[in-house]
Backbone as JSON Lines, residues from 0, in Angstrom:
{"i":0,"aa":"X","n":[-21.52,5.27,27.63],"ca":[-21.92,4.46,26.48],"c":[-21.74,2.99,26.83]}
{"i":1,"aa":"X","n":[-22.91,2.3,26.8],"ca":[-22.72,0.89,26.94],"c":[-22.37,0.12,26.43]}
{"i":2,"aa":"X","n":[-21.97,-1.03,25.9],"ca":[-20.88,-2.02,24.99],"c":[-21.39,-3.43,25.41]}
{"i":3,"aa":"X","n":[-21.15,-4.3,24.36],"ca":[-21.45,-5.32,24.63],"c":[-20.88,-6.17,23.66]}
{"i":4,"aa":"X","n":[-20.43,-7.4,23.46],"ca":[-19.35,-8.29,22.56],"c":[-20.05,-8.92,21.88]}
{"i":5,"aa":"X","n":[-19.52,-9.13,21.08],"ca":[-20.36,-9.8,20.12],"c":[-19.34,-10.19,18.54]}
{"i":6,"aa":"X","n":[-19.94,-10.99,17.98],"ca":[-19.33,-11.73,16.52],"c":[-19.17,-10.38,15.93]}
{"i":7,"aa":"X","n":[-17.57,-11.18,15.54],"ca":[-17.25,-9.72,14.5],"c":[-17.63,-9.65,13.06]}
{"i":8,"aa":"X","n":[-18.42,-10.65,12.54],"ca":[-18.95,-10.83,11.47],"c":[-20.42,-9.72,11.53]}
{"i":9,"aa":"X","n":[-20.49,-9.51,12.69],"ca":[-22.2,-8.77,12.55],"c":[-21.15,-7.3,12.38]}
{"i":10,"aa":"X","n":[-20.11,-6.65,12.55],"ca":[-19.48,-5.54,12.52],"c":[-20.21,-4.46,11.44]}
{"i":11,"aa":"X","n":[-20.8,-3.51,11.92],"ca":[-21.38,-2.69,10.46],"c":[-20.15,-1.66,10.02]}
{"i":12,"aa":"X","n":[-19.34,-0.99,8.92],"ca":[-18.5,-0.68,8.56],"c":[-19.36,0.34,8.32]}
{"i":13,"aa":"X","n":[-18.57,1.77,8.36],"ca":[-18.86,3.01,8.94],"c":[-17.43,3.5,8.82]}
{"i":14,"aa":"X","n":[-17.56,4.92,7.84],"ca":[-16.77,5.89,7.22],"c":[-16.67,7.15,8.05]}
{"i":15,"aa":"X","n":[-15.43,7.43,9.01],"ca":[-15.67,9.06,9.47],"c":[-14.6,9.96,8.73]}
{"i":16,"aa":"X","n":[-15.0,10.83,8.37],"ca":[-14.17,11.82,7.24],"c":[-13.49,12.91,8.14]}
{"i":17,"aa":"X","n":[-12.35,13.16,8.35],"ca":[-11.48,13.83,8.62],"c":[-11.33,15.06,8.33]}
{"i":18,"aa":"X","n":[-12.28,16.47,8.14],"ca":[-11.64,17.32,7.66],"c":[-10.92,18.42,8.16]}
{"i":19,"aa":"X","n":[-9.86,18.6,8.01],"ca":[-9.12,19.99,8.32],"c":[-9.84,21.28,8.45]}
{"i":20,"aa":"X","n":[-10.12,21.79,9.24],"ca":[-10.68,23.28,8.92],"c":[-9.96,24.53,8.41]}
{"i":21,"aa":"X","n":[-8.16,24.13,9.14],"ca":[-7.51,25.47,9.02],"c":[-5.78,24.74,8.31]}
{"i":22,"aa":"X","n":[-5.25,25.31,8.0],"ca":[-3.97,25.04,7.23],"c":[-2.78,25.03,8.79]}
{"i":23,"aa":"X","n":[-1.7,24.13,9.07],"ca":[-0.92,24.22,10.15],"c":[-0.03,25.83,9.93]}
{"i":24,"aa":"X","n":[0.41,26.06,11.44],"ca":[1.06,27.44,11.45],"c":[2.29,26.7,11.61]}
{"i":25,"aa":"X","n":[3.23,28.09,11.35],"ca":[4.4,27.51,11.11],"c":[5.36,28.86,12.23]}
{"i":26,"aa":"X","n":[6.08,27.99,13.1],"ca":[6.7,28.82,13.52],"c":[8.09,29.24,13.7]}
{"i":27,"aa":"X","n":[8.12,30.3,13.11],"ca":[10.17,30.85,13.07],"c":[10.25,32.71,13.6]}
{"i":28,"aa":"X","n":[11.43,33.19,13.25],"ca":[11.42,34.03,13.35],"c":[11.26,35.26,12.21]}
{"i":29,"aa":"X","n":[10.37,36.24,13.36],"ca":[9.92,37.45,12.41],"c":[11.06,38.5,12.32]}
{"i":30,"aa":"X","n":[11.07,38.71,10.81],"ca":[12.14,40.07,10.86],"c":[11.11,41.46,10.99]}
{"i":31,"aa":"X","n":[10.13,41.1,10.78],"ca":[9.21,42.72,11.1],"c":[9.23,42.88,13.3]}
{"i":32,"aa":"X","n":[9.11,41.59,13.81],"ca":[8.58,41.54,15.32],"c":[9.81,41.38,16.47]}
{"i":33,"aa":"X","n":[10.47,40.68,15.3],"ca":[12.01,40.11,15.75],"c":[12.14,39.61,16.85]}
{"i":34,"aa":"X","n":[10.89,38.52,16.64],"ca":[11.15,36.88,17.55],"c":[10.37,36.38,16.79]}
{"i":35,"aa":"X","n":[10.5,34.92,17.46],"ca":[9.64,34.08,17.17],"c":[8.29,34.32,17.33]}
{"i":36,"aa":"X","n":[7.6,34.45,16.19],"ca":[6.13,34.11,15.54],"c":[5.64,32.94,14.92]}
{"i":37,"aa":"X","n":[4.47,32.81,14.97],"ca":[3.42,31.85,14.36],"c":[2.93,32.47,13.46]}
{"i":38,"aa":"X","n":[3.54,31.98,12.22],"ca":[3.23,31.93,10.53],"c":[2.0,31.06,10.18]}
{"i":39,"aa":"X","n":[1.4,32.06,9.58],"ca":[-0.03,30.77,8.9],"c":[-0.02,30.83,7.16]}
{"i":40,"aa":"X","n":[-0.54,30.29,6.81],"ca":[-0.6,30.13,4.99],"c":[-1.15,31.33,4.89]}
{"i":41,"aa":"X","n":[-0.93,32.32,3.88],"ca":[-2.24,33.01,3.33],"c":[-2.72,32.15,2.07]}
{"i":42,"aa":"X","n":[-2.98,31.08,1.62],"ca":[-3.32,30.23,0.49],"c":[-3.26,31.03,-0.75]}
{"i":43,"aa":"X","n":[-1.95,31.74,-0.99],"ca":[-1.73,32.34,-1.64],"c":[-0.57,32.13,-2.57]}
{"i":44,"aa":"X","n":[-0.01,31.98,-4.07],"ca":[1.25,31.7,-4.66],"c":[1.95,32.98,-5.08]}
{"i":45,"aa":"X","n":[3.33,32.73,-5.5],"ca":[4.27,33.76,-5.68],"c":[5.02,33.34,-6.99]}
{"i":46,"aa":"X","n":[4.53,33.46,-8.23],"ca":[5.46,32.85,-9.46],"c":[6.36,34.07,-9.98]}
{"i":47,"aa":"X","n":[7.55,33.52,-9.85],"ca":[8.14,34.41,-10.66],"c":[9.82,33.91,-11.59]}
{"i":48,"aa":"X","n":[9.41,34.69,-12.62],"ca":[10.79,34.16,-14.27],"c":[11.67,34.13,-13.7]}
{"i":49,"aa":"X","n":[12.86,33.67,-13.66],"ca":[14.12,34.07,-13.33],"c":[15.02,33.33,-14.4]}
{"i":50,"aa":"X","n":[15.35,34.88,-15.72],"ca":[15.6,33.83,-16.61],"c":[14.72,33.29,-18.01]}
{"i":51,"aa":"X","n":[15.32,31.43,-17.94],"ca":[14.47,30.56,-18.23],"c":[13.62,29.82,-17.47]}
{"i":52,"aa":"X","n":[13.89,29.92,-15.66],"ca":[13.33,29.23,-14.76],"c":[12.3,29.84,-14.43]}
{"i":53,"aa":"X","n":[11.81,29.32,-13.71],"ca":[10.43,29.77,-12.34],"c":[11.02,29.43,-11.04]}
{"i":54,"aa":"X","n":[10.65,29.84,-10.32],"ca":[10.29,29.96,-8.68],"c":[8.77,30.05,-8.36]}
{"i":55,"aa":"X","n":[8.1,29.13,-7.39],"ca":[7.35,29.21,-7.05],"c":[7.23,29.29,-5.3]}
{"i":56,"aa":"X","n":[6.67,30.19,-4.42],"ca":[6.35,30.05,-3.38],"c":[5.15,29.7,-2.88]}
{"i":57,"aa":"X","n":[4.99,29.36,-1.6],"ca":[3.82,29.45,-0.58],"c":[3.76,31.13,-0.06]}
{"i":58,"aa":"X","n":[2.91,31.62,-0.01],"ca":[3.12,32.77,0.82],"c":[2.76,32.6,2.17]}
{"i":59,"aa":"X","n":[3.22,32.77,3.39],"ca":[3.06,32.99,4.81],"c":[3.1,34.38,4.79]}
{"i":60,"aa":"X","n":[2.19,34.71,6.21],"ca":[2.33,35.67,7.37],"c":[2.59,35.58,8.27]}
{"i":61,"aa":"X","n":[2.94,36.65,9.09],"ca":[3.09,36.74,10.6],"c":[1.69,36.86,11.17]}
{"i":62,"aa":"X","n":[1.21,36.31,12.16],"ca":[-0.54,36.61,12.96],"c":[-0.06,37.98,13.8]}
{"i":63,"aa":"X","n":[1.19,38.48,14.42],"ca":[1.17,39.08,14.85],"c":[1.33,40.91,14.12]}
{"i":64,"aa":"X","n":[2.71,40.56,12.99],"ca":[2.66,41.76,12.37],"c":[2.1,41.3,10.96]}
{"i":65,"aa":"X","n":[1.99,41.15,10.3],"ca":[1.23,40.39,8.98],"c":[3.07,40.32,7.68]}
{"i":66,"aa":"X","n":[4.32,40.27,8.45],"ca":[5.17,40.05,7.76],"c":[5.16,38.89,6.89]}
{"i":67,"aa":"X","n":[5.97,38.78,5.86],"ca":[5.98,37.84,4.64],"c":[7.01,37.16,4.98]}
{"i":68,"aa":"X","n":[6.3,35.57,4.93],"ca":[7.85,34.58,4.2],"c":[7.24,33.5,3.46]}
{"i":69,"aa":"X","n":[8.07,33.65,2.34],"ca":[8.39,32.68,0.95],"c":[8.45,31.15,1.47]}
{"i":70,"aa":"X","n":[7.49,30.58,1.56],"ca":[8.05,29.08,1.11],"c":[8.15,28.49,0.33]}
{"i":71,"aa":"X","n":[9.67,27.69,-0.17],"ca":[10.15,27.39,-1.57],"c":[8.93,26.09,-1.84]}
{"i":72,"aa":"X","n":[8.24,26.34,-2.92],"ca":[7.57,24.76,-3.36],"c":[8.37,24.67,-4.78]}
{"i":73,"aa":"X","n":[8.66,25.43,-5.75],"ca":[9.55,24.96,-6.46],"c":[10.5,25.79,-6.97]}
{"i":74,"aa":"X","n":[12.0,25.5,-7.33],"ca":[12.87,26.38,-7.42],"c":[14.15,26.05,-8.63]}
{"i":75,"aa":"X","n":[13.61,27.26,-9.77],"ca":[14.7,27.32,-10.9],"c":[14.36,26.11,-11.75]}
{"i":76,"aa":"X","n":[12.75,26.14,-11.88],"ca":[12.12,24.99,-12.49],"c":[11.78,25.54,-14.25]}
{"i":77,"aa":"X","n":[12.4,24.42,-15.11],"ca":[11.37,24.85,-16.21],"c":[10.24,24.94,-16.4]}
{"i":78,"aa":"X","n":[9.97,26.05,-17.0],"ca":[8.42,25.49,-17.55],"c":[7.98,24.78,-18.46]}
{"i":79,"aa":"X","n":[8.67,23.97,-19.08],"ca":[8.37,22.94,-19.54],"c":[8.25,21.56,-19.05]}
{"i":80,"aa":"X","n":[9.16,21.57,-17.33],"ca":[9.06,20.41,-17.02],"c":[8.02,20.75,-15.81]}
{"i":81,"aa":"X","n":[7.69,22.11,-15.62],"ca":[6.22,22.11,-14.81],"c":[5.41,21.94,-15.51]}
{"i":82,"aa":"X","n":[4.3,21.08,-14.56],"ca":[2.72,20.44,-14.83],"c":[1.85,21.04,-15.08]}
{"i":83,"aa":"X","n":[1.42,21.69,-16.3],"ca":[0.47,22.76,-16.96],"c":[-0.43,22.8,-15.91]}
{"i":84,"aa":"X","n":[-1.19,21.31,-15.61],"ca":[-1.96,21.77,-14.27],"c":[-1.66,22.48,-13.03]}
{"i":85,"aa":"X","n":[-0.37,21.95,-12.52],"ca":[0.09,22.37,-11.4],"c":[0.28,23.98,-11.54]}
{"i":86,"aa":"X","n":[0.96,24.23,-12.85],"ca":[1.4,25.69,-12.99],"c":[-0.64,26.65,-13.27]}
{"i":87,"aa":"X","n":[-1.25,26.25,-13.55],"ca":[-2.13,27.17,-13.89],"c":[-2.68,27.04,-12.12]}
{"i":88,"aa":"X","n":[-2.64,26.37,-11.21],"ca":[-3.17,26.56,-9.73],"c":[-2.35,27.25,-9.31]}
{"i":89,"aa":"X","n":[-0.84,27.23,-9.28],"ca":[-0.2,28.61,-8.89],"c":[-0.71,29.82,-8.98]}
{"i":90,"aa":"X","n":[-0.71,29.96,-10.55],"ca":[-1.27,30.86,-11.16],"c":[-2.77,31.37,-10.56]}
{"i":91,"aa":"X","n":[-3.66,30.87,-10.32],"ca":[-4.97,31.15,-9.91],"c":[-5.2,30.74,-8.48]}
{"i":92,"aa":"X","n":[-4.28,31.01,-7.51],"ca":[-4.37,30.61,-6.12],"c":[-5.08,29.67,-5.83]}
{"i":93,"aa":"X","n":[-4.65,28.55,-6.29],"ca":[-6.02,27.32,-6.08],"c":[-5.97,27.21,-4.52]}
{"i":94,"aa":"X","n":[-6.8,27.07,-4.04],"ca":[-7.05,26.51,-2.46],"c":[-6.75,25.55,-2.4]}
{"i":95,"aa":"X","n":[-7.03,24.36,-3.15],"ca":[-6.6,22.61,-3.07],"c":[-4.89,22.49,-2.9]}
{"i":96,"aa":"X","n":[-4.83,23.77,-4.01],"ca":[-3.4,23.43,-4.22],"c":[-2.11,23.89,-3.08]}
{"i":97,"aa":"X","n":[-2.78,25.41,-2.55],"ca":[-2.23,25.72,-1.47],"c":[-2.19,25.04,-0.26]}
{"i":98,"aa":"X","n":[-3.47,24.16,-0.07],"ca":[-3.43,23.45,1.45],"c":[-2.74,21.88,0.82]}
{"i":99,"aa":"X","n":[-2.54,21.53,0.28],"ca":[-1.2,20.48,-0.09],"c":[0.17,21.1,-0.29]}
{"i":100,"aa":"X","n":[0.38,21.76,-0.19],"ca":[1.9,22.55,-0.1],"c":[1.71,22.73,1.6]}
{"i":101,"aa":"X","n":[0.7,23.81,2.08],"ca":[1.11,24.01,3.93],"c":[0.8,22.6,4.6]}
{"i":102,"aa":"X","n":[0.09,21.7,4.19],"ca":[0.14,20.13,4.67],"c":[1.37,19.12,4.43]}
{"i":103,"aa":"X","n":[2.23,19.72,3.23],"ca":[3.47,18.91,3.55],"c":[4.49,19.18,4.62]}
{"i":104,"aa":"X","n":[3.98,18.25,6.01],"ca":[4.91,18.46,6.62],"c":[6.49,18.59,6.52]}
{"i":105,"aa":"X","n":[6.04,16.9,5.97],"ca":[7.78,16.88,5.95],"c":[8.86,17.74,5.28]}
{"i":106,"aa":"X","n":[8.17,18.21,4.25],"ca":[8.78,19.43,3.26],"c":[9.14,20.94,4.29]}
{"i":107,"aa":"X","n":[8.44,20.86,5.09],"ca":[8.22,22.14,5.76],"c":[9.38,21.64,6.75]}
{"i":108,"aa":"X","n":[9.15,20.42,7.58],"ca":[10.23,19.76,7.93],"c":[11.56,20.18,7.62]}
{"i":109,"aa":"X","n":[11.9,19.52,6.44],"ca":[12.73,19.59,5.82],"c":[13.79,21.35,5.49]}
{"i":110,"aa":"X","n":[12.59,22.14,5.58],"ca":[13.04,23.66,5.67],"c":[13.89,24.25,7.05]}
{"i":111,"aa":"X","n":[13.86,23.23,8.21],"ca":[14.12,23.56,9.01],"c":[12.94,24.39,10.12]}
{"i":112,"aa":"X","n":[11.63,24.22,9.22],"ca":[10.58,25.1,9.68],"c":[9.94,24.47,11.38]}
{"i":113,"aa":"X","n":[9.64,24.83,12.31],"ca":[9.02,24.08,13.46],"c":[7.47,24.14,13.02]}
{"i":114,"aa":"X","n":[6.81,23.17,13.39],"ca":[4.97,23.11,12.28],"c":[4.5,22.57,13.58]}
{"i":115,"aa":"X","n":[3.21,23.49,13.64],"ca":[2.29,23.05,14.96],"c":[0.95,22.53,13.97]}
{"i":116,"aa":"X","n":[1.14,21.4,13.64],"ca":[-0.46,20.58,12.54],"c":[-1.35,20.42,13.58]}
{"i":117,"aa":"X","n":[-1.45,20.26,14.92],"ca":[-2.6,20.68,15.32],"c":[-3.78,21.48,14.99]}
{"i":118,"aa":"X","n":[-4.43,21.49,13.82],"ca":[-5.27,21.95,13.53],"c":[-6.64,21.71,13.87]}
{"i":119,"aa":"X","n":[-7.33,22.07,13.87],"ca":[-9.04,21.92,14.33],"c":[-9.41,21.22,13.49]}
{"i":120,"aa":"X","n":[-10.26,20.13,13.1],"ca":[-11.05,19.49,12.5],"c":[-12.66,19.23,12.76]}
{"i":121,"aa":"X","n":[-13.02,18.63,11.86],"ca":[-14.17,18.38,11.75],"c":[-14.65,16.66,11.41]}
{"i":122,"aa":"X","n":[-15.29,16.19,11.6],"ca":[-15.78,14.68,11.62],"c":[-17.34,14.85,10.7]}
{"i":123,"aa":"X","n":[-16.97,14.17,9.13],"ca":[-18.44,14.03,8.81],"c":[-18.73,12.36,9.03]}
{"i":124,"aa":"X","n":[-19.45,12.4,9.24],"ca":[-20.1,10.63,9.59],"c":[-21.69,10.47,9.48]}
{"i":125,"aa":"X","n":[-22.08,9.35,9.25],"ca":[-23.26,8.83,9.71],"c":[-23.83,9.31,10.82]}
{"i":126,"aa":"X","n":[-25.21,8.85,11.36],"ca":[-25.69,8.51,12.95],"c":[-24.74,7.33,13.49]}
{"i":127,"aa":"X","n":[-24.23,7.71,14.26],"ca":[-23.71,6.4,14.84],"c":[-24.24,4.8,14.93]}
{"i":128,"aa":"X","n":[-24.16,4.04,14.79],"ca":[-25.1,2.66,14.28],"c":[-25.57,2.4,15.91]}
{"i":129,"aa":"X","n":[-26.71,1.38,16.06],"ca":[-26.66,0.99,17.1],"c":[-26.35,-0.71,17.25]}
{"i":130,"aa":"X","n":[-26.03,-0.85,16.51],"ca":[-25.29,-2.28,16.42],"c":[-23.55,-2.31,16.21]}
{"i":131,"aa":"X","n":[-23.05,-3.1,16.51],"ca":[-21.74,-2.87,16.26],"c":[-20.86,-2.95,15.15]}
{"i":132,"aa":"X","n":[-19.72,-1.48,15.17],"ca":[-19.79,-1.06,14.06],"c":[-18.03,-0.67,14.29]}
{"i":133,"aa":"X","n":[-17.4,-0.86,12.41],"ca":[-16.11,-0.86,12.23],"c":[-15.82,0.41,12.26]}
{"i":134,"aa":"X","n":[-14.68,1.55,12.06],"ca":[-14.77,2.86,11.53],"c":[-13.57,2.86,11.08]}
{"i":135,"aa":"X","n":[-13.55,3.37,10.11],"ca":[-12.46,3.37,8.8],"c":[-12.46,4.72,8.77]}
{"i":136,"aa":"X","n":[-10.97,5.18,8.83],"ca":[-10.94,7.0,8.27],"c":[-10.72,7.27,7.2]}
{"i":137,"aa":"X","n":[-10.89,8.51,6.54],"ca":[-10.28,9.37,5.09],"c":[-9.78,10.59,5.95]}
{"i":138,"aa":"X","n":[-9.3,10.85,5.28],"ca":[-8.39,12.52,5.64],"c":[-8.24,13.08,4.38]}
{"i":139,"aa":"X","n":[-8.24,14.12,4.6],"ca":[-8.29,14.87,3.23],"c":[-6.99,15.96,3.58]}
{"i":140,"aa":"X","n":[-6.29,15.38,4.37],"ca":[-5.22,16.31,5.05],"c":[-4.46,15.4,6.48]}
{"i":141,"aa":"X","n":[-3.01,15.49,6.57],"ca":[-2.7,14.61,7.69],"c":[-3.09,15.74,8.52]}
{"i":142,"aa":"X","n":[-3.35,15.09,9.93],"ca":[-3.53,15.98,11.22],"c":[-2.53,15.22,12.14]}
{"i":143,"aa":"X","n":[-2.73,15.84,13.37],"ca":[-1.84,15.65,14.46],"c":[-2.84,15.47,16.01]}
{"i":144,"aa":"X","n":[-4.06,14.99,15.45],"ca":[-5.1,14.95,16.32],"c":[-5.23,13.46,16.94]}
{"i":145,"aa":"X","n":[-4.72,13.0,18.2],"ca":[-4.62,11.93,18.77],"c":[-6.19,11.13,18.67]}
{"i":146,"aa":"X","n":[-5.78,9.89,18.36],"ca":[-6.63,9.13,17.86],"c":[-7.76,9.02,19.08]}
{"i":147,"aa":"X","n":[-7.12,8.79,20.0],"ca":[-8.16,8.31,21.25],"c":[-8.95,10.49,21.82]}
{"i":148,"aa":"X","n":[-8.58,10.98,21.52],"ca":[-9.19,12.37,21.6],"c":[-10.19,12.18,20.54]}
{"i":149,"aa":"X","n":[-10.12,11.65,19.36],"ca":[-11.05,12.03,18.24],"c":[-11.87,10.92,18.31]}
{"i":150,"aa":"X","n":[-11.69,10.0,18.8],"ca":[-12.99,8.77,19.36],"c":[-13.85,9.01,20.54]}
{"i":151,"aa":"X","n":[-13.59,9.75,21.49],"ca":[-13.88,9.84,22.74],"c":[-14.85,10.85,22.27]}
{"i":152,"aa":"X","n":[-14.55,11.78,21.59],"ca":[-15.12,13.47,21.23],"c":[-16.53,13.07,20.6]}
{"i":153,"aa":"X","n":[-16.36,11.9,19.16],"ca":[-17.34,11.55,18.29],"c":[-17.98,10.4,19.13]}
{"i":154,"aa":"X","n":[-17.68,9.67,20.12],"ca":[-18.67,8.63,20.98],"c":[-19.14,9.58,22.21]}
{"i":155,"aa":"X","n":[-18.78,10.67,22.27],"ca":[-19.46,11.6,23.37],"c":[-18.87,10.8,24.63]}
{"i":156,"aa":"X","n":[-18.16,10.42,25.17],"ca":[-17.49,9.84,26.22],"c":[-16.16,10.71,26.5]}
{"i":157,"aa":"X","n":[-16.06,10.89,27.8],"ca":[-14.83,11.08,28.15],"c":[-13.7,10.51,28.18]}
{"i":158,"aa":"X","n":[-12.17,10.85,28.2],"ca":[-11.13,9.83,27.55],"c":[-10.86,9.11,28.74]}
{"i":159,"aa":"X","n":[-11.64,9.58,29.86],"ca":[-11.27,8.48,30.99],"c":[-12.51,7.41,30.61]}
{"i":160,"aa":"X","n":[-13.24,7.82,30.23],"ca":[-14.45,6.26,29.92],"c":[-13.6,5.59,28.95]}
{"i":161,"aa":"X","n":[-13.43,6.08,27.91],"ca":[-12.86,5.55,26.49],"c":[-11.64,4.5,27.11]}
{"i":162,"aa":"X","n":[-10.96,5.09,27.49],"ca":[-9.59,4.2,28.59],"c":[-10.13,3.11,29.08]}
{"i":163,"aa":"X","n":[-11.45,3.06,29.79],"ca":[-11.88,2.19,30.51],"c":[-12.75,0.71,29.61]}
{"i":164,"aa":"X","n":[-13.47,1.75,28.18],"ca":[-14.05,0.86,27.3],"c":[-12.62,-0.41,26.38]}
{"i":165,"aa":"X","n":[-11.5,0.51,26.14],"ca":[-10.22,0.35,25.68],"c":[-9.97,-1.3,26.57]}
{"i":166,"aa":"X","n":[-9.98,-0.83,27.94],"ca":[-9.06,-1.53,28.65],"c":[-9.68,-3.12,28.77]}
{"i":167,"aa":"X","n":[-10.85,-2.92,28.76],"ca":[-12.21,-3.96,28.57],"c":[-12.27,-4.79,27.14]}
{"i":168,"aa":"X","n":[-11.47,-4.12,26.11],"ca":[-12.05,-4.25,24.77],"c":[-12.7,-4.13,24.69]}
{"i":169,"aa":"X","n":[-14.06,-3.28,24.5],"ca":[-15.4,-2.8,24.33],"c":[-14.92,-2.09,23.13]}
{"i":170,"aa":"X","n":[-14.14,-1.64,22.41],"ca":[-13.79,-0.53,21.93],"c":[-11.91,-0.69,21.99]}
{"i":171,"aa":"X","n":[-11.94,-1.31,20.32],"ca":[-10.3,-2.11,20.29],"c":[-10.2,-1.14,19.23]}
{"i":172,"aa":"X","n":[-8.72,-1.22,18.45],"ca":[-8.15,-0.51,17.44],"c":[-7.23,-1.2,16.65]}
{"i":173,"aa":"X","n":[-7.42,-1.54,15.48],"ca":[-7.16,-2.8,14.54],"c":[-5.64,-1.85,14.15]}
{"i":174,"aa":"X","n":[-4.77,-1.92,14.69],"ca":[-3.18,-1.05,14.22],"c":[-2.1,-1.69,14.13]}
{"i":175,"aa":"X","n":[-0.74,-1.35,13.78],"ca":[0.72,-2.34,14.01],"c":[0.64,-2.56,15.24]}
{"i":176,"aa":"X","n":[0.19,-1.18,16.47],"ca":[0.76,-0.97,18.08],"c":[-0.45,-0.6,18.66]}
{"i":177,"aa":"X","n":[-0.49,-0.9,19.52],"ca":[-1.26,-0.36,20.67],"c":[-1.53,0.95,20.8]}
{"i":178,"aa":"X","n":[0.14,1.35,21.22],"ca":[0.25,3.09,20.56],"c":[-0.59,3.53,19.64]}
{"i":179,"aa":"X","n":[-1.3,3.41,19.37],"ca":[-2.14,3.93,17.93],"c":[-2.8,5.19,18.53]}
{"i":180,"aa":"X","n":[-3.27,4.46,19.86],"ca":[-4.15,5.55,20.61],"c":[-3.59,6.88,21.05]}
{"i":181,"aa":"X","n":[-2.31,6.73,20.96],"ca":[-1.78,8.25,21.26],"c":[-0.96,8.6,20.22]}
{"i":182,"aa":"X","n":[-1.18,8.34,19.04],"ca":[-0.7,8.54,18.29],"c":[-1.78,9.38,17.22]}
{"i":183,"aa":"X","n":[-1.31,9.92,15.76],"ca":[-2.59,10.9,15.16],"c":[-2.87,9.8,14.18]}
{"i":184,"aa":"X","n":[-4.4,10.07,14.08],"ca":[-5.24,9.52,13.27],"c":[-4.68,9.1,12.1]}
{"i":185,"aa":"X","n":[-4.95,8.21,11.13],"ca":[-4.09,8.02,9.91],"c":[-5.39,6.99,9.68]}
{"i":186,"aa":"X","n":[-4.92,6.91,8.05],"ca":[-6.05,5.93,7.13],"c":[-6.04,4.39,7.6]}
{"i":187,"aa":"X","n":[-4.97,3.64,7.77],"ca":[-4.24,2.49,7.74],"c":[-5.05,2.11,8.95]}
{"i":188,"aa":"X","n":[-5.47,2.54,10.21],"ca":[-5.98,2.42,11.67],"c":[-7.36,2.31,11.17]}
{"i":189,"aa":"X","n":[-8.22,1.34,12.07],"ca":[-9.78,1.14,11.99],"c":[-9.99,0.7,13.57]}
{"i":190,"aa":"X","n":[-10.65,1.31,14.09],"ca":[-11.21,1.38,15.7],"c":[-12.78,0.48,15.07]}
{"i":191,"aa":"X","n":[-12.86,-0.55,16.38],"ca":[-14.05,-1.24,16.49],"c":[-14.88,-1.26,17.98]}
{"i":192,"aa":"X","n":[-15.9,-0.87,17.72],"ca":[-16.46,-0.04,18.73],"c":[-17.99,-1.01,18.75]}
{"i":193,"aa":"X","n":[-18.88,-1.94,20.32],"ca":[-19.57,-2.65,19.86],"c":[-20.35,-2.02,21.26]}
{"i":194,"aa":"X","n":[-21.21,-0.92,20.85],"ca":[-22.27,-0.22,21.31],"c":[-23.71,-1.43,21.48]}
{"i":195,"aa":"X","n":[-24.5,-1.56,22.84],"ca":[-25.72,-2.23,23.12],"c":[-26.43,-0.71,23.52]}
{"i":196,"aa":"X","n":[-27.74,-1.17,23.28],"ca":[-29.06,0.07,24.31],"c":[-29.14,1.33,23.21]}
């Protein structure tokens, strides 16, 4: 891909959308396999009374034996101080609602859980411009997909060209760090990329 410099006032601004295809696996140990397995969401909830409270889970499986584990999303909650909305997506396995529970890392984190967010994605975008052009992300889900992998992939270049466009500035990344590039994609980052031919 050829490059060429130019005023950053001519910059055309250009949206690539981030989407997740699959929910992150989660990996601990199986009491059906009795080791360590890779747990995936079944985007599935678990409500149940206890009481005056609720409990709500995530449901996981095992990929290998299809064993069950509970992940706490809420616990010994009223139902009065749960969110009629929130509680009727439990209730009706919302998909939205399940892949924001297996996307909170840090929560999962926080469980002591090990989380491989490497997930597969997808890039909706424009035609690529042929003038030079800003790119601003959305995510509809954090990923763990290195920034300079997901530029290289969508400019059809290899990450040894991309390195080389990088090193040139042909192709800069507006971030706190430099690091950006090996780091995962996030909203806050805008790559400027100034394509000739």
């Amino acid at each position: 891909m050829a490059v060429s410099r130019v005023c950053p006032r001519s910059f055309v601004p250009t949206v690539w959308r981030v989407v997740a295809l699959d929910t992150p696996r989660v990996r601990r140990r199986c009491p059906g396999c009795d080791a360590q397995r890779s747990f995936r969401s079944s985007d599935k909830f678990r409500v149940n009374a206890h009481q005056r409270r609720l409990d709500v889970w995530l449901i996981y499986r095992c990929e290998r034996c299809d064993a069950t584990w509970n992940r706490a999303v809420r616990e010994r909650v009223s139902p009065r101080a749960l969110d009629p909305d929130a509680h009727r997506a439990y209730m009706a396995n919302d998909r939205d609602a399940a892949w924001a529970c297996a996307f909170d890392l840090v929560g999962l984190r926080q469980l002591g859980a090990v989380v491989d967010a490497a997930v597969p994605v997808r890039v909706h975008r424009d035609v690529l411009p042929d003038k030079p052009f800003r790119v601003r992300f959305e995510l509809d889900h954090p990923c763990e997909l290195r920034l300079d992998r997901l530029v290289a992939q969508e400019l059809e270049v290899s990450r040894g060209a991309l390195s080389r466009l990088i090193a040139r500035g042909d192709v800069r990344v507006e971030a706190p760090s430099q690091r950006a590039w090996r780091r995962p994609v996030r909203k806050e980052v805008t790559v400027i990329v100034t394509p000739s031919g």
